[in-house]
C-alpha positions as CSV (number, residue, x, y, z in Angstrom):
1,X,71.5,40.1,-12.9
2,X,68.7,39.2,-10.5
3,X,66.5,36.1,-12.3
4,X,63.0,34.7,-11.0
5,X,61.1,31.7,-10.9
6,X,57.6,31.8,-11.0
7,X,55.8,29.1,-9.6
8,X,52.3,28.3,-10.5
9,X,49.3,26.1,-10.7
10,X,47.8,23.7,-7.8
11,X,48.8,23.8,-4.6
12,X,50.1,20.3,-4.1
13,X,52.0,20.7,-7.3
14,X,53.4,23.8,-6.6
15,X,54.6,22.9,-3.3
16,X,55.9,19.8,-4.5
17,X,58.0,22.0,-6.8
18,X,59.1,24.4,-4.2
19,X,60.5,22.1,-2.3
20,X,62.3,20.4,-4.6
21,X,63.5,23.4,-5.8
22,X,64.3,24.5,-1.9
23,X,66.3,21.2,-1.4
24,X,68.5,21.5,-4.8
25,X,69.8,25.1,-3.2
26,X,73.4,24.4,-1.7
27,X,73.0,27.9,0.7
28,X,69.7,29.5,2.3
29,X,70.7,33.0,1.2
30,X,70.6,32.0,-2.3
31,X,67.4,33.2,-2.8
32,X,64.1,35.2,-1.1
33,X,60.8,33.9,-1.1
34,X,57.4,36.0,-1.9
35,X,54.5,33.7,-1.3
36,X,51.2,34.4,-2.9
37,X,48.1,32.6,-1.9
38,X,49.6,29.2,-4.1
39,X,51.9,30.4,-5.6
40,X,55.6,31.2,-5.2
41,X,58.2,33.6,-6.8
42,X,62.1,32.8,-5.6
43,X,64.1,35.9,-6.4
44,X,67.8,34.3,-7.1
45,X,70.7,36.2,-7.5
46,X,72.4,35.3,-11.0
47,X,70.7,33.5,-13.4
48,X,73.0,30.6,-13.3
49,X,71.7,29.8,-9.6
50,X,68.2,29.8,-11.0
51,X,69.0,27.5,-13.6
52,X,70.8,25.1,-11.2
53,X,68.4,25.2,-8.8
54,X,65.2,24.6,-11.5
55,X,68.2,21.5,-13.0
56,X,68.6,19.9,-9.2
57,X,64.7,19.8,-9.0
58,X,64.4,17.7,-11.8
59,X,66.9,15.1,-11.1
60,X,65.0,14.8,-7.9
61,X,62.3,14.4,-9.1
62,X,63.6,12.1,-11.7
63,X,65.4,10.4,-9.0
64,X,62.6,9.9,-6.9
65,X,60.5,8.6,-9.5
66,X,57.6,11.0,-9.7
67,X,58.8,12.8,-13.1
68,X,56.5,11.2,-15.7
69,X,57.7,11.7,-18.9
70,X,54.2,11.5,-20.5
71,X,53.1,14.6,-18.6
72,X,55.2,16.2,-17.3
73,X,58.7,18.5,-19.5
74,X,61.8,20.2,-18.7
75,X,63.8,22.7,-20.7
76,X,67.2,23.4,-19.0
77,X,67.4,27.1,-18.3
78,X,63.7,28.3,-19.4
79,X,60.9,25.4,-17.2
80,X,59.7,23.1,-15.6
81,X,56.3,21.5,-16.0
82,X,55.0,18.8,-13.2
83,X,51.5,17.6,-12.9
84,X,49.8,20.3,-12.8
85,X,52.3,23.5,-11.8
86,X,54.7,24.9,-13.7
87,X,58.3,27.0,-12.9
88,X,59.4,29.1,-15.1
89,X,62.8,31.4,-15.3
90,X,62.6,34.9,-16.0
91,X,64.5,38.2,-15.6
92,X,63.3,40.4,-12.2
């Protein structure tokens, strides 16, 4: 079953999050990209991609220190929250 996630919120935080998100992917084809103004939608193919690729963005961000846990959340398999964008998993 095809599964989104919807990107949303600021620009720099939403491209922060789409790259991230673009860099956790292990193959290019994994997903397509609609861009709209700021915002993105990356149209995966099974839900378990999505939810790996929304888990590998958090441990880089994590990893890379700019997850702050005051401000920012993650819920494996349903969002991510970082400064002031948001991902979130949903059916397409």
């Amino acid at each position: 079953m095809k599964t989104q996630i919807y990107i949303s919120g600021q620009v720099g935080s939403t491209f922060t999050l789409y790259s991230k998100i673009n860099s956790s992917t292990k193959f290019a084809d994994d997903f397509e990209v609609k861009k709209h103004f700021n915002n993105y939608t990356l149209i995966f193919k099974t839900k378990k991609l999505a939810v790996d690729a929304l888990a590998g963005a958090y441990q880089r961000l994590r990893r890379d220190g700019e997850f702050n846990y005051t401000f920012d959340s993650y819920r494996r398999g349903e969002y991510l929250s970082y400064d002031a964008g948001k991902a979130e998993i949903s059916r397409y």
